[in-house]
N, C-alpha and C positions, 0 to 999 in steps of 0.2 A: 435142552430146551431152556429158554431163560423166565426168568419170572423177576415181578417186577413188585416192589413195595417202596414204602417213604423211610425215607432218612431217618437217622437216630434212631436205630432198631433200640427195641427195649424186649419182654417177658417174651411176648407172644408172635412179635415175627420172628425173635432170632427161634422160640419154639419152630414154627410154624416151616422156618429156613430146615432147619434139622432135619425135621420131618420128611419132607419133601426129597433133601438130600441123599437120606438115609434112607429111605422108604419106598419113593416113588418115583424118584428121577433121578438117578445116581450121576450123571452128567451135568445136574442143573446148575446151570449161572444165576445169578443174581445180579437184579440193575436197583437200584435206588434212583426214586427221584424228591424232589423238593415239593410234596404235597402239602398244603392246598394251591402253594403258588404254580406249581407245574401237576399238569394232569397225567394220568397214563395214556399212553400210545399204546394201539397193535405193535408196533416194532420194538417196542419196552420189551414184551412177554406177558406174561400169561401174571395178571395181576392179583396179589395178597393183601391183607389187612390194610385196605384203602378206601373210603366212606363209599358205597354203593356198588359195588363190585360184588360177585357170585363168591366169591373164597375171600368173605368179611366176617364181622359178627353178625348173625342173626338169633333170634328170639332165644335171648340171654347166656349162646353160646358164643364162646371165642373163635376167632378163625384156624386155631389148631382143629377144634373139635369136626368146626364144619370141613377141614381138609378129608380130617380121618374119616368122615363121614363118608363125602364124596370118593371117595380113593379106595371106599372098602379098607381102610386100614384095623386088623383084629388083633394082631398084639397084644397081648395082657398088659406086658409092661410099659406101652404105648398107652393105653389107655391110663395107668398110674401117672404115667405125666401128664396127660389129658389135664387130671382133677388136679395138679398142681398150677399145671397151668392156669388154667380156669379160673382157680381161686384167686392167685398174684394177679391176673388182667380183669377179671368184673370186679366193678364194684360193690361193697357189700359182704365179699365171698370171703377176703382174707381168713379170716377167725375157722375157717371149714376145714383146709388141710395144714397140718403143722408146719411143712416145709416150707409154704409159699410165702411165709412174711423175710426167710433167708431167700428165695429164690428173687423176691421183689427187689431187696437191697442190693443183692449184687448185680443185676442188670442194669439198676438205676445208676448204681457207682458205676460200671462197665460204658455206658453210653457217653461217660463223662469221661473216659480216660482214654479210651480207644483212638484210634489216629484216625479213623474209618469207620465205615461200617462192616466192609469188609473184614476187618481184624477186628471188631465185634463181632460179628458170625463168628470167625474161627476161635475164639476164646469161646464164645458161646457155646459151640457146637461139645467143645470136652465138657464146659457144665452140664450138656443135655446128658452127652455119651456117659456122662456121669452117675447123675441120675436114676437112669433107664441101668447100669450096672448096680446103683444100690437096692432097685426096687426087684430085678432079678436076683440079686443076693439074700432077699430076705426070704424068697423062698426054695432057695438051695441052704439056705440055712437051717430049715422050719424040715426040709426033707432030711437031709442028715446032722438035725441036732445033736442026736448019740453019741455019732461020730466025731463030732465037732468037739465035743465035750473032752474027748481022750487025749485031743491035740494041743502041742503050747501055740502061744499067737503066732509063733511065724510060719506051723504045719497049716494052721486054719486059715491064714492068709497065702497061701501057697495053694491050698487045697479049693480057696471058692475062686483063686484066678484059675486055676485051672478047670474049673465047673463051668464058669464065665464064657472063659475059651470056648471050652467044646458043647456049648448049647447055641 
């Protein structure tokens, strides 16, 4: 399926891309167009974070939120990026989750070095894939503290990719 948003992805579409990729349409394309001077089309796809459209922001949430919403998306650690999300794209939110003033700079820097948007996604998408593996780590950590305790760094770092892996 393809989907469709504006150029110079930043926090919340390249979120919102991942999601989508990862989660609900593992086939999906992506079209960028030049919003507000070019509109979306039906032949675009299935349109994201673009002023009035169904998968936008509505009442004070981001268009990640409102995807996982719509899409049934339950993830625990889906929902952890949610609140980072959230916080980097409203205004107001920064100061709420600690990650998001890191999560803000690097997209901001990203949109400005990328060749593309395309190759924004795909840088993006390891920050996301990243992410969603630290916030799973922290509770495969929290599960086998003890364990974790006995090991030098390179057993403990061995021991949560392989946790990582098989969950």
């Amino acid at each position: 399926m393809r989907w469709v948003t504006r150029r110079f992805v930043h926090v919340d579409r390249t979120a919102t891309a991942w999601l989508i990729k990862k989660f609900i349409d593992k086939d999906a394309e992506f079209v960028f167009i030049d919003y507000p001077r070019e509109r979306p089309k039906p032949e675009h796809g299935t349109p994201f974070d673009i002023k009035g459209v169904k998968l936008g922001h509505k009442n004070r949430k981001c268009t990640f939120e409102v995807v996982m919403e719509k899409y049934k998306v339950e993830d625990p650690f889906v929902k952890k990026v949610a609140e980072v999300v959230h916080a980097a794209d409203i205004e107001g939110e920064l100061h709420k989750v600690p990650e998001a003033a890191g999560i803000l700079a690097l997209f901001t820097g990203l949109r400005l070095i990328a060749k593309n948007d395309l190759e924004a996604l795909e840088i993006g998408f390891k920050v996301w894939d990243s992410l969603y593996a630290y916030f799973k780590a922290q509770e495969i950590k929290e599960k086998f503290k003890d364990k974790l305790k006995e090991m030098d760094r390179i057993a403990r770092i061995e021991f949560l990719r392989s946790q990582l892996a098989s969950t």
